[in-house]
N, C-alpha and C positions, 0 to 999 in steps of 0.2 A: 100426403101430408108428412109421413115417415121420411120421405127424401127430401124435401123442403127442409126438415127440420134439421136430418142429417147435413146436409149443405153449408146452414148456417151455423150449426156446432163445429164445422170443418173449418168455415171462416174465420172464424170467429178464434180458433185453435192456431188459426195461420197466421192472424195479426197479434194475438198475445205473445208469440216465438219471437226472442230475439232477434234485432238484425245483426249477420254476420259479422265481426268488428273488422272492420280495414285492418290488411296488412298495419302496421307504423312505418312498413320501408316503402309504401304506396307512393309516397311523394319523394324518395331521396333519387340523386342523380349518381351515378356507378362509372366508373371506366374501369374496363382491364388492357393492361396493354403486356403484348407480347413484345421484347425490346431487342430480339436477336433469335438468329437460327443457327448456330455451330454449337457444336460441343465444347469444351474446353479444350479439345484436342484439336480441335479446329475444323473437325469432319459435321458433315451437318446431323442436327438431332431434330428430333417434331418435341423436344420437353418441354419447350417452353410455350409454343404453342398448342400443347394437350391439355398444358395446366391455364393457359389464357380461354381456352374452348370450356372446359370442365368448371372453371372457379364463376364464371360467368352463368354458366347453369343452373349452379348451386344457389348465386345469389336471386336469382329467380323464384327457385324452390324457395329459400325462404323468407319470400315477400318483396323483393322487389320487382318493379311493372319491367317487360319487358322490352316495351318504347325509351325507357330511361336506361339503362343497359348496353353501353357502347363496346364494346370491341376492336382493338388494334393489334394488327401483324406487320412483321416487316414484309413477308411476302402474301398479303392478302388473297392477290389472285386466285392462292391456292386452294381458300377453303370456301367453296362456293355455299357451303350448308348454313355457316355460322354470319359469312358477312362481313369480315373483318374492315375497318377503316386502314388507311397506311400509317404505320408508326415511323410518324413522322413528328418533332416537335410542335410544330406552329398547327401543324393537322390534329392534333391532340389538344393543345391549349383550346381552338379555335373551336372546335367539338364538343369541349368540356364546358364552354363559354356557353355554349347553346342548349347544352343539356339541363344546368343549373338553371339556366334563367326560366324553366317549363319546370322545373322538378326543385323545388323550395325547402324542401322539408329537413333535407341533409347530404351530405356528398361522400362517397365509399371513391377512393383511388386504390388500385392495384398493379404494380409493376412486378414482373416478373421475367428475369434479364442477366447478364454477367454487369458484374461489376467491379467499380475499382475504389484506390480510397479517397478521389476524383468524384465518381458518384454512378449511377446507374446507367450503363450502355440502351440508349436508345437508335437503333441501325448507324452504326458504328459512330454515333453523340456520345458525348457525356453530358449525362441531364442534372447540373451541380444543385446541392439543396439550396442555393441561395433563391433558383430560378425557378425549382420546385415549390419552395415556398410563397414566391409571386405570383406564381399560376392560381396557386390553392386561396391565397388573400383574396385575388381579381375575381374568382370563381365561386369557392365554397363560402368564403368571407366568414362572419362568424355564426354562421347554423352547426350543428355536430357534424364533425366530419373525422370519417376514420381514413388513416392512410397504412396500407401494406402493402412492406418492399419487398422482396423474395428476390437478394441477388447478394453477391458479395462484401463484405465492407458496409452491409447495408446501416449501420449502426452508425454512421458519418451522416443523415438525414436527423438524426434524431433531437440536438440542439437548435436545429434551423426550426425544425416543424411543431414544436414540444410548446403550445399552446395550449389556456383553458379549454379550449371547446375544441378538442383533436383527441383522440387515440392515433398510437405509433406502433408500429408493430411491425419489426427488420428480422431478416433470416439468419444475423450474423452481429456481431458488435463492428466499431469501426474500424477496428485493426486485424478482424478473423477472414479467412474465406469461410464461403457456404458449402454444400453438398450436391449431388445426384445432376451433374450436367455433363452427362458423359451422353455418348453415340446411342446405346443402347437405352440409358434410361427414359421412361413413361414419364416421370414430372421428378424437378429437384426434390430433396426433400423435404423444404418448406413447403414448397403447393401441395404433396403428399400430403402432409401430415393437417396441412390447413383442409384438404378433400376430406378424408379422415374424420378431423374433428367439427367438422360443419353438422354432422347431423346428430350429433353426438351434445350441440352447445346449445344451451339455452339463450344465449347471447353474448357481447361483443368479449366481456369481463372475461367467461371461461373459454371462450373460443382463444384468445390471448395465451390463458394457464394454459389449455390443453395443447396448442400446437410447440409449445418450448417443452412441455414435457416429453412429444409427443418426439420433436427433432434430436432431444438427447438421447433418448433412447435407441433410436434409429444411426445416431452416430455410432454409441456405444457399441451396438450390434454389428456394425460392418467396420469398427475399427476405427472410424475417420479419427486423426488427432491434428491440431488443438480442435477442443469442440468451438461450433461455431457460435456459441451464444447470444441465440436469441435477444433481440432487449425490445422493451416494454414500455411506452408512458401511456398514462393515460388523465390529462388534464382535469385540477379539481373543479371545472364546471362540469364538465363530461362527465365524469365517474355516477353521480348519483342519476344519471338520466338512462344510463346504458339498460342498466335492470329496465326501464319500459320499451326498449328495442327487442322485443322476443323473439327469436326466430321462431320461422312456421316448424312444426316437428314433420319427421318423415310418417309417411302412414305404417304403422304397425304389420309385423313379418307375418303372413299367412302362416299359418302350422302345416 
């Protein structure tokens, strides 16, 4: 009788417990694309795709599904682990196409790439924001969608893209270069500081603050001049919605 009873004080414990809430990023559709493999030197670097490997993780980590989550390199081949698509323009739109029309909820773009004040090198493209911003109309249309550029000049997207229901978020204004695309470096310094501050942000709003803060400082410290200034929109539909996009937190440091 005691176990009987136990049983149904157990059940009964197990259906009053909340159900775990969904992600919010459960339904949005993601691209990272890697848009080049040189250095600025012209020697080849892995920075741009550590940070297209890495930033795609992160969004994982905090909530979005992994099937929605695409990935592009210019030399794919090489990363057998991650899977990369070819960045390629029409292979990207065409991917992106497919992704949104399964995943409704919202659409996350990520480039990260050299660039010009022309627009973002995608394997030796320029991908101009007029064309960027067609992709993103045919595709994300108007659900929330964030776009982050991580490449030079990236601040030249920002009048094309700078819709209600968009956040923007460039590694440089339109007339600066950016940082850390040299031979040896692990990730420029926007994808740094965007790695960084990902587990650190409660969502889109401070993730925004924290990586400009984040990039100035990291200029200041290794000297770069003129700094690259970051810039920022964040459309007044979007703004009040971002506070309910929380990211998942990381799990707490063992002592």
């Amino acid at each position: 009788m005691k176990r009987w009873a136990a049983l149904i004080l157990g059940l009964v414990a197990l259906w009053a417990m909340p159900a775990r809430a969904a992600s919010p990023f459960a339904d949005w559709a993601a691209i990272v694309v890697a848009g080049d493999w040189h250095a600025h030197s012209g020697g080849p670097s892995e920075a741009f795709d550590n940070a297209r490997r890495d930033v795609a993780k992160e969004l994982k980590r905090i909530g979005f599904q992994d099937q929605n989550v695409l990935q592009f390199s210019v030399r794919p081949d090489r990363y057998k682990d991650t899977k990369p698509l070819k960045s390629d323009l029409r292979v990207i739109y065409d991917n992106l196409g497919q992704v949104t029309a399964r995943a409704q909820g919202g659409c996350l773009v990520y480039f990260t790439s050299h660039g010009a004040p022309q627009g973002v090198v995608v394997d030796q493209t320029i991908l101009p924001p007029n064309i960027l911003g067609a992709m993103l109309d045919r595709t994300c249309g108007t659900r929330p969608t964030v776009v982050l550029l991580s490449a030079c000049f990236s601040g030249v997207y920002v009048p094309e893209l700078a819709l209600p229901n968009r956040m923007v978020l460039t590694a440089a204004r339109p007339d600066r270069t950016s940082f850390g695309c040299g031979e040896a470096d692990k990730y420029p310094y926007f994808d740094d500081c965007m790695l960084q501050s990902l587990p650190q942000a409660r969502d889109f709003i401070a993730l925004g603050a924290n990586v400009r803060t984040c990039v100035s400082a990291r200029e200041l410290k290794e000297g770069m001049k003129p700094p690259s200034e970051p810039q920022l929109w964040i459309g007044p539909q979007l703004r009040p919605m971002l506070p309910l996009y929380g990211f998942a937190q990381p799990p707490p440091a063992l002592n």
